[in-house]
C-alpha positions in Angstrom: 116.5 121.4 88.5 114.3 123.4 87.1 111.7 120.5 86.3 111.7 120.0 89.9 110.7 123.5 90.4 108.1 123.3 88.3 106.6 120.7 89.9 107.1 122.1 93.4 105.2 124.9 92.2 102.4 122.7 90.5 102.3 120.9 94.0 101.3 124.3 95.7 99.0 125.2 93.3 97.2 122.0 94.7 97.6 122.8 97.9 95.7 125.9 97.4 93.0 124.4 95.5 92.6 122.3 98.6 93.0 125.8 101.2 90.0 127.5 98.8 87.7 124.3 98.6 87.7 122.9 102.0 87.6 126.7 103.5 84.4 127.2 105.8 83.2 130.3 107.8 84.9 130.2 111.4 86.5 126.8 111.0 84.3 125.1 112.8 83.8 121.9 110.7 86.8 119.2 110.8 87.6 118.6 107.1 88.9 116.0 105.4 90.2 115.4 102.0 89.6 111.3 100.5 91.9 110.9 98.0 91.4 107.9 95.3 93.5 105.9 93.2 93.4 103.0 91.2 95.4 99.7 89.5 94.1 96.9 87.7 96.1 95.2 85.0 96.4 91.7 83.4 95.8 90.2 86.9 92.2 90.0 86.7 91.6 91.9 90.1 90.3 95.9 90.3 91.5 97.9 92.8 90.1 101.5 94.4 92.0 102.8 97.6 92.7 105.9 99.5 93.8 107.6 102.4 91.4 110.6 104.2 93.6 113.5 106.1 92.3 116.4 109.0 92.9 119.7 106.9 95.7 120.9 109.3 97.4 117.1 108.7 96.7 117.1 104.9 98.9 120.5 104.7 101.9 119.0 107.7 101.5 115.6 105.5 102.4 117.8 101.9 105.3 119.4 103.5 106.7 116.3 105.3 106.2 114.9 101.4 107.8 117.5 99.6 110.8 117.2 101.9 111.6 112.9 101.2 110.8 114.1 97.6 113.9 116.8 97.7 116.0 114.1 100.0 115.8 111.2 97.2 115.7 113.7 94.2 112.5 112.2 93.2 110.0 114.8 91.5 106.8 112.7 92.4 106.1 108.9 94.6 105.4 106.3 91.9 104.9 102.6 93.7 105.0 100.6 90.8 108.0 102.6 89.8 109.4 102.1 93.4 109.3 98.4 93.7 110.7 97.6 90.6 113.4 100.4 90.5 112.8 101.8 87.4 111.8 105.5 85.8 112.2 108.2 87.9 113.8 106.1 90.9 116.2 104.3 88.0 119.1 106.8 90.0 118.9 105.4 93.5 119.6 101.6 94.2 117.5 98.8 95.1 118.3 99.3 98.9 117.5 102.7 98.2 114.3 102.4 96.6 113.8 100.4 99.6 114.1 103.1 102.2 112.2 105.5 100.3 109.1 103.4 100.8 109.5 102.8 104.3 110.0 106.4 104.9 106.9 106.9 103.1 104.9 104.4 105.0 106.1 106.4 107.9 104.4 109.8 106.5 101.4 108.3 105.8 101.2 106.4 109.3 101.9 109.7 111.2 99.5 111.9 109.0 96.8 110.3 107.5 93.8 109.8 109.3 92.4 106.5 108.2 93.1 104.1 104.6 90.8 102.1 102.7 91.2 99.7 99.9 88.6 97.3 97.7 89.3 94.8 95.0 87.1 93.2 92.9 87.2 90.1 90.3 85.6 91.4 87.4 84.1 87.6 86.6 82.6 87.8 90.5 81.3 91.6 89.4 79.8 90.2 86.5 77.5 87.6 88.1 76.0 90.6 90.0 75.8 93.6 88.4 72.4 95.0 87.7 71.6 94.1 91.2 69.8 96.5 93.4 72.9 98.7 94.6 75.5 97.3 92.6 76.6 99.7 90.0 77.2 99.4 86.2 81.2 98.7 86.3 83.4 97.4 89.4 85.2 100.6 89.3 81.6 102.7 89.7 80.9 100.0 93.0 84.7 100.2 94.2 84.2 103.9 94.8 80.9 103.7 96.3 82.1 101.7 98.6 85.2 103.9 99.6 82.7 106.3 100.5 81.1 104.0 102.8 84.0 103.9 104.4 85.5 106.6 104.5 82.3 108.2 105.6 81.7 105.3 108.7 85.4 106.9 109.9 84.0 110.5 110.0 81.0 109.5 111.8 82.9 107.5 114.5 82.4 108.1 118.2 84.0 111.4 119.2 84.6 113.0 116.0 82.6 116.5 115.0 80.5 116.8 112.3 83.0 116.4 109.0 82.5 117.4 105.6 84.6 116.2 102.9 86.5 117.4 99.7 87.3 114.6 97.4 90.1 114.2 94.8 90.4 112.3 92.0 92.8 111.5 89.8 92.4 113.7 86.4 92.5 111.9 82.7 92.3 108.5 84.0 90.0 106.4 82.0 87.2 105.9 84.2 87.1 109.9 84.9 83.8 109.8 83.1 82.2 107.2 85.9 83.7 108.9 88.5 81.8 112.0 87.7 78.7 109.4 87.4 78.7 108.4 90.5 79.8 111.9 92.4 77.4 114.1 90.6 74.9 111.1 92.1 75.8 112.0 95.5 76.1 116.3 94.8 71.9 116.0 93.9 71.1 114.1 96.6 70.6 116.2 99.8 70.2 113.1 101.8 73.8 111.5 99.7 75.3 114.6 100.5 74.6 114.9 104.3 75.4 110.7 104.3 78.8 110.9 102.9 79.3 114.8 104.0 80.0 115.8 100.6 81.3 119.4 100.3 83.0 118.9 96.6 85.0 116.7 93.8 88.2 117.6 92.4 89.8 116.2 89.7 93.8 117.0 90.2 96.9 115.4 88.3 98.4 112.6 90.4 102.5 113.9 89.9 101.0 117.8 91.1 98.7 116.1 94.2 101.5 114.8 96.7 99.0 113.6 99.1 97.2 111.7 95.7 100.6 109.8 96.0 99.8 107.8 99.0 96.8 106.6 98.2 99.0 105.2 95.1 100.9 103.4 97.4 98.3 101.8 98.9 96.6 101.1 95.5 99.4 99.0 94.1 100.4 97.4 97.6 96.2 95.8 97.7 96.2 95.2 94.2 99.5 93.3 94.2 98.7 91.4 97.3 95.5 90.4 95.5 96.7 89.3 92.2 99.8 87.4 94.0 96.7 85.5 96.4 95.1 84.9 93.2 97.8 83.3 91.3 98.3 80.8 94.3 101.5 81.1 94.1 102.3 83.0 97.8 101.3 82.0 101.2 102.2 85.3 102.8 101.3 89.0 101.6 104.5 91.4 101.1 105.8 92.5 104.0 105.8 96.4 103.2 102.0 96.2 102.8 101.9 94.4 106.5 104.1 97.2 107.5 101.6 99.8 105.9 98.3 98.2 107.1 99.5 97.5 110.8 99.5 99.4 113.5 97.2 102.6 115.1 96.5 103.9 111.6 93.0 102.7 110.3 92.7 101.0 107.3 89.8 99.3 106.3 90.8 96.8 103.0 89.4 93.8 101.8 88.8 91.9 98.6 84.5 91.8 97.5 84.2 88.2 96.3 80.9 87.4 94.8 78.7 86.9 98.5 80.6 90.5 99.6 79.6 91.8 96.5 76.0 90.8 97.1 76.2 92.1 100.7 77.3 95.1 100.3 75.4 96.1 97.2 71.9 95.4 99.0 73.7 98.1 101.9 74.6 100.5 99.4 70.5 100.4 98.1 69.8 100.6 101.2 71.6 103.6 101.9 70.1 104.8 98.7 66.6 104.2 99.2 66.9 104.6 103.1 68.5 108.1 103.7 68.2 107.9 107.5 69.1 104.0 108.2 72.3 103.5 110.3 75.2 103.4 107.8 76.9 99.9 108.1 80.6 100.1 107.2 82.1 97.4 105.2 83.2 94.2 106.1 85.8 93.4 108.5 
């Protein structure tokens, strides 16, 4: 019990951090937080994905969290740990584990404002990297390209100027491109109005309860990706149809070698032309 505590109280530290680096004089500016995540393994695919939440929804979104957290006993959303029952879900049982997720997918359908996902090949990466807007690794382009999109959803039709807080997930091994590619966008005045950069956290995933969705949707691409790959299923999982359906915008899709090339002469020309029209990514 009092691990949980702990971690409750780590939780609203983060929420805080997020109060005191999205805060703006009067309010006036609709914020939005993009949180990333990523998997990649043994099945030769690279994944980047997130989920981007209103201010006001991001803190509804925590609590509503927080709450199927205390309901299960769980002290943080793992999906990999989810779907195979195992660590700190090892308590509940498979049908259990089962109705965790779906009341996940629920929170993150009612709250979140829009999703996005990218996977790469690292064999298709290779045959283009160095190429005018592709970046060094596929983990450096994967992000780029969730700013793309998350940044086409902020500039839809209707929608007030936005500026956006993003979070990372602390220690991970590709921290140190991650800071590459934001501190890119933070000298660029033309990057920062573009993607409506207002700042880059680095938070701990466990601590960062909305950081837990974008999980969720991490694992669910990559896993659909790496099963297509392996030819082995005709069909993709049917949680991840569950969480990618509906009103909720989400914009996933797997960059073979011609989408790599596509959207790498976008992103230089994003770069080299501030004030082109900013082209989302593919459908």
């Amino acid at each position: 019990m009092t691990d949980m505590l702990c971690d409750r109280a780590r939780a609203d530290d983060f929420m805080q951090l997020v109060e005191a680096v999205t805060s703006t004089d009067g309010g006036l500016v609709a914020l939005i937080q993009a949180y990333f995540d990523e998997s990649y393994g043994d099945g030769g695919v690279f994944c980047v994905a997130g989920y981007a939440f209103a201010r006001m929804k991001c803190r509804q979104f925590d609590a509503a969290w927080a709450a199927m957290l205390a309901k299960w006993k769980l002290p943080y959303f793992r999906m990999s740990s989810c779907a195979h029952n195992r660590g700190v879900f090892e308590h509940l049982s498979r049908d259990e584990c089962i109705a965790v997720e779906k009341e996940a997918i629920a929170l993150i359908k009612r709250y979140a404002a829009c999703g996005f996902a990218v996977t790469v090949d690292p064999v298709d990466f290779a045959k283009v990297a160095g190429q005018p807007g592709v970046d060094k690794t596929p983990y450096e382009f994967c992000v780029s390209i969730c700013l793309v999109a998350v940044s086409v959803w902020a500039d839809g039709p209707g929608r007030p100027p936005c500026s956006l807080s993003y979070f990372f997930e602390a220690g991970d091994a590709h921290q140190g491109e991650t800071s590459a590619v934001m501190e890119k966008v933070f000298r660029d005045p033309h990057l920062r109005a573009r993607y409506g950069y207002m700042s880059h956290t680095f938070v701990e995933k466990v601590n960062a309860r909305p950081a837990q969705a974008a999980d969720l949707l991490a694992w669910q691409w990559f896993t659909d990706r790496k099963r297509s790959k392996s030819g082995k299923f005709a069909e993709s999982r049917k949680d991840l149809v569950e969480l990618v359906g509906g009103d909720l915008r989400h914009q996933v899709f797997h960059a073979d070698e011609r989408i790599l090339r596509e959207m790498g002469a976008e992103i230089a020309a994003i770069r080299s032309r501030p004030s082109a029209p900013l082209a989302g990514p593919p459908a």
